[in-house]
N, C-alpha and C positions, 0 to 999 in steps of 0.2 A: 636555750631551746631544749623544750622536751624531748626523749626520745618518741613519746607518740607523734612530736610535731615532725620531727625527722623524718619520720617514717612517711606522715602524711604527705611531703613534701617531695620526699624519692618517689613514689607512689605518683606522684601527677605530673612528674619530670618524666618517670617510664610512660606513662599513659601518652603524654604527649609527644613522644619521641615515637610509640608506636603508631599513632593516630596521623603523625606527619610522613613516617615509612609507608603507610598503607595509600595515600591520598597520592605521593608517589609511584609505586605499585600500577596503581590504577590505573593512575595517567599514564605510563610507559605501556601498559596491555592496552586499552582502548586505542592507542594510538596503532599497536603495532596488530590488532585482532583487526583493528576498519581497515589496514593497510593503507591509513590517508593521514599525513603532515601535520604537524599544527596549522601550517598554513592552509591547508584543504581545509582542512573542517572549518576555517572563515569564511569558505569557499572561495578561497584565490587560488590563483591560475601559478605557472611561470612566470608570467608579465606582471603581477605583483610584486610578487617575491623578489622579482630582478629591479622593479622602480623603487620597491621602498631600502630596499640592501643597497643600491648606488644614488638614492637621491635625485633621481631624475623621472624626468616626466615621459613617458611612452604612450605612442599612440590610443587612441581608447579605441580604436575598430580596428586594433591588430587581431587577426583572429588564426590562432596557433593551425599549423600544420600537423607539425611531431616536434616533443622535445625529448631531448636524452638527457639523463642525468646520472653522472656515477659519484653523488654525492654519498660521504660515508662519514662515521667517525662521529665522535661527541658535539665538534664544531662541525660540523658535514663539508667538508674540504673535498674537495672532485671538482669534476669540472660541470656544466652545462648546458646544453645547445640546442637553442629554440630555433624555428623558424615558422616566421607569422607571413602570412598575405594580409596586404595591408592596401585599401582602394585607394587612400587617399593621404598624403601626409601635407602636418600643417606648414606653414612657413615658420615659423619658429623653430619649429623641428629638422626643418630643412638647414637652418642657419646654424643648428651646433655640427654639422656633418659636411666634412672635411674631406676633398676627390684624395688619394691614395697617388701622388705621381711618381715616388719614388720604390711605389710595390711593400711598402716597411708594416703595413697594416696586414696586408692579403699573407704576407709572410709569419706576420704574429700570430692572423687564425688558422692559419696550416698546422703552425708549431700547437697551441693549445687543439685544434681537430685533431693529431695525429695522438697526442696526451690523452683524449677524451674517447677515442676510440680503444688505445692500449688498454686503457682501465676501464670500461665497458667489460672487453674479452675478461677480461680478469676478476668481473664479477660475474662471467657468464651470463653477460647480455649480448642477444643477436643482432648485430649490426649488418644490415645488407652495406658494402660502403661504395657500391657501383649507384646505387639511386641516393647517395646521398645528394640534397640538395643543397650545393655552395654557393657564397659569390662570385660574382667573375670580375675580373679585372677593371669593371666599369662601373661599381660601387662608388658609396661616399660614404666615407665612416666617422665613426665617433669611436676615443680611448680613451680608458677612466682606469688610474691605478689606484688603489688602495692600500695602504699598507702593503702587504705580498702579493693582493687579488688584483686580477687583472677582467677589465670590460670591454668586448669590440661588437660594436654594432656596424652593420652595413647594409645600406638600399640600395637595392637593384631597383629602378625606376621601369625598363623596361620588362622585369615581370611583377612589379609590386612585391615585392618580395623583402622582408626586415628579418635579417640573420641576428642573433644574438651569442655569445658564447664565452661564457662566464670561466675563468678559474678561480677557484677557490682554494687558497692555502691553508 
């Protein structure tokens, strides 16, 4: 190999290496100047992002309240907590969600809310936590572990109400 060949060769090795940094660049500004996710700009909600990360199927006329997220970090690890009114759940749906008799559910989303709210504060996000809207003891839930991530869903029948609350490790 020539040294012109060399050269030509370094030469579109750097061009390339710059042309893949810039497209990069880009993509990290656009996302962080719209202040909106890769998943937003699909236009997905929470209720995506939460069905396709655990595999499951959520209602399609959940229609979100408020959600919190104090996801952070390269793999965005935090925690998350939706809560949808929901008019109508199917039976299917009904049949993965499990009554809570022994309290072990209601006490997993205390422990991940109390988690979800510490680290809220800590990224200086305002949480009123007197109108937080929770489950009550009369739920039926559903638990999905992953690897380290943890999933609790819960229906309140008597206000239509579908909590969600994701941790992510």
């Amino acid at each position: 190999m020539t040294n012109t060949q060399k050269a030509i060769k370094t030469t579109a090795i750097v061009i390339c290496a710059a042309l893949l940094a810039a497209i990069i660049i880009w993509g990290m500004c656009w996302g962080i100047t719209s202040g909106k996710s890769y998943f937003e700009h699909k236009g997905w909600t929470p209720i995506n992002y939460c069905a396709e990360r655990w595999d499951i199927s959520l209602p399609d006329n959940a229609k979100i309240e408020y959600c919190i997220s104090t996801q952070r970090g390269f793999h965005n690890e935090g925690e998350i907590y939706t809560v949808c009114r929901v008019e109508k759940l199917s039976d299917s749906f009904k049949d993965t969600l499990t009554a809570d008799t022994d309290g072990k559910y209601l006490a997993s989303f205390y422990t991940i809310l109390e988690k979800t709210i510490a680290s809220a504060k800590s990224l200086s996000k305002e949480i009123n936590v007197d109108t937080l809207n929770v489950p009550s003891d009369k739920c039926i839930w559903y638990k999905k572990v992953k690897d380290n991530d943890t999933l609790l869903l819960a229906f309140d029948s008597a206000k239509n109400m579908l909590y969600i609350i994701e941790d992510i490790m």
